[in-house]
N, C-alpha and C positions, 0 to 999 in steps of 0.2 A: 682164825679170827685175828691173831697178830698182822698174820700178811695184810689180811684187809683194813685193817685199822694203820698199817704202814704204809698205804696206797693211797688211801684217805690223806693222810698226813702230808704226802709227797704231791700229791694232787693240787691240794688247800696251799701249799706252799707255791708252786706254779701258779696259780694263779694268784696268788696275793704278790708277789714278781712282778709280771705283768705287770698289776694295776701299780703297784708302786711308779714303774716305770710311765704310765699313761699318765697320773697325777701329775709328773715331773715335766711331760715333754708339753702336756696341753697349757700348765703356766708359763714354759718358755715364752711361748708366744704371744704372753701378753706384755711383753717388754722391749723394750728399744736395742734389741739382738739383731746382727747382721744375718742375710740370710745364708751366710757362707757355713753359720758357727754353728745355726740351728739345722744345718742339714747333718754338718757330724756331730750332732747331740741326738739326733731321729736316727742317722748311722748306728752311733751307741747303743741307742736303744733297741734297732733292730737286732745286732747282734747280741746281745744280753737278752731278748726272750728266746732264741733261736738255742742259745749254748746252754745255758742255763738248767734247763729239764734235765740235755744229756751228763752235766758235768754233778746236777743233784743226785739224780740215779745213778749212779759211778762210786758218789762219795757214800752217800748215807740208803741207796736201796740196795744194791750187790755189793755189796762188801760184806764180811765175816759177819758184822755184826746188824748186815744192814736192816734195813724197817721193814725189806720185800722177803728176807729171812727169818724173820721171827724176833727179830732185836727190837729194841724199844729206844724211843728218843733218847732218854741217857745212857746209851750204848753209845751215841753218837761223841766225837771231840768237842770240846769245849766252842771251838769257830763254829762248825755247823750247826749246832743248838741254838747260837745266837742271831746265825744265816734264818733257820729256820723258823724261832721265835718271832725278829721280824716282818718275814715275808705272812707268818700267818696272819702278825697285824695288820696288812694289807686289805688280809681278805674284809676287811672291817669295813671300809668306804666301797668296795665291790659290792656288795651284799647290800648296803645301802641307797647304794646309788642303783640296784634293780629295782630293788623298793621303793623308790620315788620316780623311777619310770613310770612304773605299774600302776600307780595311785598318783600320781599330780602330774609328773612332767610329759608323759606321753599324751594326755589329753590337752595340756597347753598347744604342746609340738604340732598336732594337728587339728586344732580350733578355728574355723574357718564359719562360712555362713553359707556359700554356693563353692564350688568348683566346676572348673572344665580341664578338661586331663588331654594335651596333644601329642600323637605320636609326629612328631617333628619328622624325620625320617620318610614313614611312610607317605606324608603328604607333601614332602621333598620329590620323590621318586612321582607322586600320580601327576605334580605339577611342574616335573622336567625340571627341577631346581638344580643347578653344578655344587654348589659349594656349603651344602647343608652341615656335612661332615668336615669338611674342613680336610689340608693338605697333610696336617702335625698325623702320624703312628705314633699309637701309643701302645705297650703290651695290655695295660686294664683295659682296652677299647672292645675287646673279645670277653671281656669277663660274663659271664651270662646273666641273663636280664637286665644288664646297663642299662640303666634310664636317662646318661648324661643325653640321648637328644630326645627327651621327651617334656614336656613343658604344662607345667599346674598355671591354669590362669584362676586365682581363688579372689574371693571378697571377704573380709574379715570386719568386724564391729566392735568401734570402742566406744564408751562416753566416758567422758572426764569428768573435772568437778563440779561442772554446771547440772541443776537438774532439770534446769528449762530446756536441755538441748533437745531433746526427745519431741516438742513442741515444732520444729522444723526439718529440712532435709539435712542429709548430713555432708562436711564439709568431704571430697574422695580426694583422696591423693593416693596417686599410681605411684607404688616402692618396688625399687626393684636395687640388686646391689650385687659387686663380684660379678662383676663383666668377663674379666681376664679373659682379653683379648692376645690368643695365641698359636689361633689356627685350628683350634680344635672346640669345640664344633666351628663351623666355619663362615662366613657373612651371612648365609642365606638363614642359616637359625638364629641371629641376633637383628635382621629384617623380619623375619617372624614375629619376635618377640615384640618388636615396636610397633609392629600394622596390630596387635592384641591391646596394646596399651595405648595405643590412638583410640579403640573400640572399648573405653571404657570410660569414656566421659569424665574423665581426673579434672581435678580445679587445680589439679598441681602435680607437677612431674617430678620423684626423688629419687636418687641416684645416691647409695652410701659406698663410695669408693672401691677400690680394685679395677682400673679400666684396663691398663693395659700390662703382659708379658712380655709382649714382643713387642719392640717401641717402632718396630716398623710398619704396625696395622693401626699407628695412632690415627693417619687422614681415613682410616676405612671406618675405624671405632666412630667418629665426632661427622662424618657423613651419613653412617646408620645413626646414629643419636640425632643428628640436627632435627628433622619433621617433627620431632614432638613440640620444639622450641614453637611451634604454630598453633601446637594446639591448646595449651598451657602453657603456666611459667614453669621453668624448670628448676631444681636446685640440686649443687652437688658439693661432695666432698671427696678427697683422694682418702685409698687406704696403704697397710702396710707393702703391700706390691708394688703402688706406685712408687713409694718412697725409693722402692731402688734402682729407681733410672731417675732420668730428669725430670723430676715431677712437678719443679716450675712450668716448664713446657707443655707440658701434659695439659696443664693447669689454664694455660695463658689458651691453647689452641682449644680447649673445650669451652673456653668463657666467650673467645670470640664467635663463636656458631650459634652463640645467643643461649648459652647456659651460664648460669650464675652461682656461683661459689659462694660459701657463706663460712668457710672455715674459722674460727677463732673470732668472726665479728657476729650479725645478727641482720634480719632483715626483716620488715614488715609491708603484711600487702593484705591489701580485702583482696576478700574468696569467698564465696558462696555468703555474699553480708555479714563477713565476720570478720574481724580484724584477728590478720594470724601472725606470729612471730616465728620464721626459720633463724636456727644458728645452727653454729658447725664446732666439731672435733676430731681431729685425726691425731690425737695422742694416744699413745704415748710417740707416737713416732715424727710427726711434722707439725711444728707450729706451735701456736699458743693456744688456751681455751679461750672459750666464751664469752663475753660476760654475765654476773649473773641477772636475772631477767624477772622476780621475785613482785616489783614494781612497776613491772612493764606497760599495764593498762590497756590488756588486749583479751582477747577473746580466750587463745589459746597459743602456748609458747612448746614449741617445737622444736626437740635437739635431733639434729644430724649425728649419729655418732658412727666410725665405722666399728668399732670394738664394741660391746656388751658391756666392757668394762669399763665405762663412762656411766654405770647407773648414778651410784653414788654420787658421783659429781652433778647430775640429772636431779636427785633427789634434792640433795646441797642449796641448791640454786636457784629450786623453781622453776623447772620446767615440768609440764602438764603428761609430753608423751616423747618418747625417745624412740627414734628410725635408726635400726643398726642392718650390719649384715657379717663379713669377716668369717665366722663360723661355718657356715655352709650347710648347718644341720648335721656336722658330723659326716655327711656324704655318705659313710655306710651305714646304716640302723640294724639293727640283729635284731630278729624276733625276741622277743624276752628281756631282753641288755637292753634295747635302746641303741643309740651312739654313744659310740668309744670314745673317740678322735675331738674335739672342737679345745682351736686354741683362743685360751680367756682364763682368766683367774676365776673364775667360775665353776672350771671344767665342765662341762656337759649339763649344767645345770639351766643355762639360757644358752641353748643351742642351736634351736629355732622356736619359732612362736608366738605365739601373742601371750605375754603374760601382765599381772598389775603386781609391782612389788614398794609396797608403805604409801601408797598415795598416786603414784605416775606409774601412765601405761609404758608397756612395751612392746616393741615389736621387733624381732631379731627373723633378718627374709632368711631364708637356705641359701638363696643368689642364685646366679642364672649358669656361670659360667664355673670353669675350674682349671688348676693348673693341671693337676692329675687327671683326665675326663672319668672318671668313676661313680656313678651314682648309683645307690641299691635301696629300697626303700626312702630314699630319699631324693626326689625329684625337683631339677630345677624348678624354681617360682617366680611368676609377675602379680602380684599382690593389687587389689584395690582396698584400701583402708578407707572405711566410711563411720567418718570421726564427729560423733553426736557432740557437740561442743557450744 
């Protein structure tokens, strides 16, 4: 009974580890960090769950007095008591954070109204497409049941704080976000993606940042994006990826193809008979915010955000419904767990999904694209949002 109550202990501790470590790395990301620093801080972290088990088991499971011998936590030194005491309190937001998978966040995460589900891929191959996949190997590209080339085209339903909205059609705007453009998947899945979102009758095309990795598919990126600028208005903002090349550039050749940036200012335009207000935020990383919009005198005010972590300032200010993306949905979802991974001060809490938090909706896309191509229960999305307003 010792041994197992000392397995137990060494277990609970592992993983309360872990999550410590996940708390830490998914708020890195919501700050104005280089991405040089936060690669060796995810370094860090990878090699601290990796050592960690074996150097626990060493110190306090086989040794003379260890927990896997029949010894008891104050058999243990004074350090590892205190090693282990915290790690157990780990397991505290672990534990929790199932618990609101399971009962509110997982049914946010996937609240939809229709879906269509495409294997990208296979209708690559039946239509002789070249570059579905893209030129970039990656080692996750084999990982088994990768869904980085398969594509959700879903319709989701908000209404705001009108209650007459329900009385007419609703206003659609095509969201899509996290392009990262990097060779993997390749032109012919982000042509897919756009001949989907032409086929959805949008009053408006949004676009919440991350276009490019490789700043040399930017004329390939903003010639797949231009046709939309025909079918609707379009609006965009840059996110943390772009920030780290020239994302003026970025900026100036996406706005000339007839895409309109609404970063830090505000912009108004009827749509489906309704006066609507787009603005933008790529903080923390480029620019300035918003203004706030409280008085604006429109139907419905609309923030651009590419982070999650612009509610608050959403809430703040007055606006009605917040367009993010940044997160990806975590990219991997574990039966049970939910997603681990999404970086936001939030942690995994708005990860994807449609949620309403104090007043204003939300909507956080998974995105389309990725730097890592890995996707497991969580598949890329092109979103039609049909906003009763």
């Amino acid at each position: 009974m010792e041994q197992l109550t000392g397995a137990l202990i060494l277990l609970l501790s592992c993983i309360g580890h872990a999550e410590l470590w996940v708390v830490a790395v998914n708020r890195s990301h919501a700050f104005r960090i280089r991405a040089k620093s936060l690669r060796m801080f995810r370094a860090l972290h990878d090699l601290a769950i990796v050592v960690f088990p074996w150097v626990l088991l060493v110190n306090c499971g086989l040794n003379d007095h260890g927990l896997l011998r029949g010894g008891t936590l104050f058999d243990q030194t004074e350090f590892w008591r205190n090693v282990i005491a915290v790690t157990l309190l780990g397991t505290i937001p672990f534990f929790v954070g199932v618990i609101r998978w399971q009962w509110l966040r997982r049914f946010e995460f996937h609240k939809v109204a229709t879906r269509e589900i495409y294997n990208v891929a296979e209708i690559a191959r039946l239509k002789k497409l070249n570059d579905v996949r893209g030129s970039r190997w990656h080692p996750v590209v084999i990982w088994p049941w990768n869904e980085i080339l398969t594509l959700e085209v879903n319709v989701k339903r908000i209404q705001t704080r009108n209650d007459q909205a329900l009385s007419r059609r609703p206003l659609r705007l095509i969201h899509f976000s996290d392009l990262h453009f990097i060779d993997c998947p390749g032109s012919d899945f982000y042509r897919f993606m756009v001949e989907k979102a032409t086929e959805l009758n949008g009053d408006a095309m949004i676009f919440t940042g991350d276009l490019i990795d490789k700043p040399e598919l930017l004329a390939t990126a903003v010639e797949i994006l231009k046709p939309l600028t025909k079918i609707a208005p379009c609006f965009f903002i840059l996110g943390n990826h772009d920030w780290r090349y020239n994302y003026e550039h970025f900026r100036t050749t996406l706005s000339a193809s007839g895409w309109k940036c609404v970063t830090g200012s505000h912009e108004r335009i009827m749509l489906a008979e309704r006066q609507v207000l787009f603005a933008g935020s790529e903080l923390p990383w480029i620019g300035n915010p918003p203004p706030a919009v409280k008085h604006a005198g429109v139907d419905v005010r609309i923030l651009l955000s590419h982070s999650p972590d612009q509610l608050r300032f959403a809430q703040a200010h007055g606006y009605d419904l917040m367009l993010s993306g940044h997160t990806h949905g975590g990219q991997v979802v574990l039966p049970i767990i939910g997603p681990v991974y999404a970086p936001s001060i939030y942690g995994v809490d708005l990860a994807a999904g449609l949620f309403e938090r104090r007043g204003i909706a939300v909507h956080v896309s998974r995105g389309v694209g990725a730097k890592d191509p890995l996707r497991w229960n969580c598949r890329p999305e092109l979103t039609c949002l049909e906003v009763y307003c």
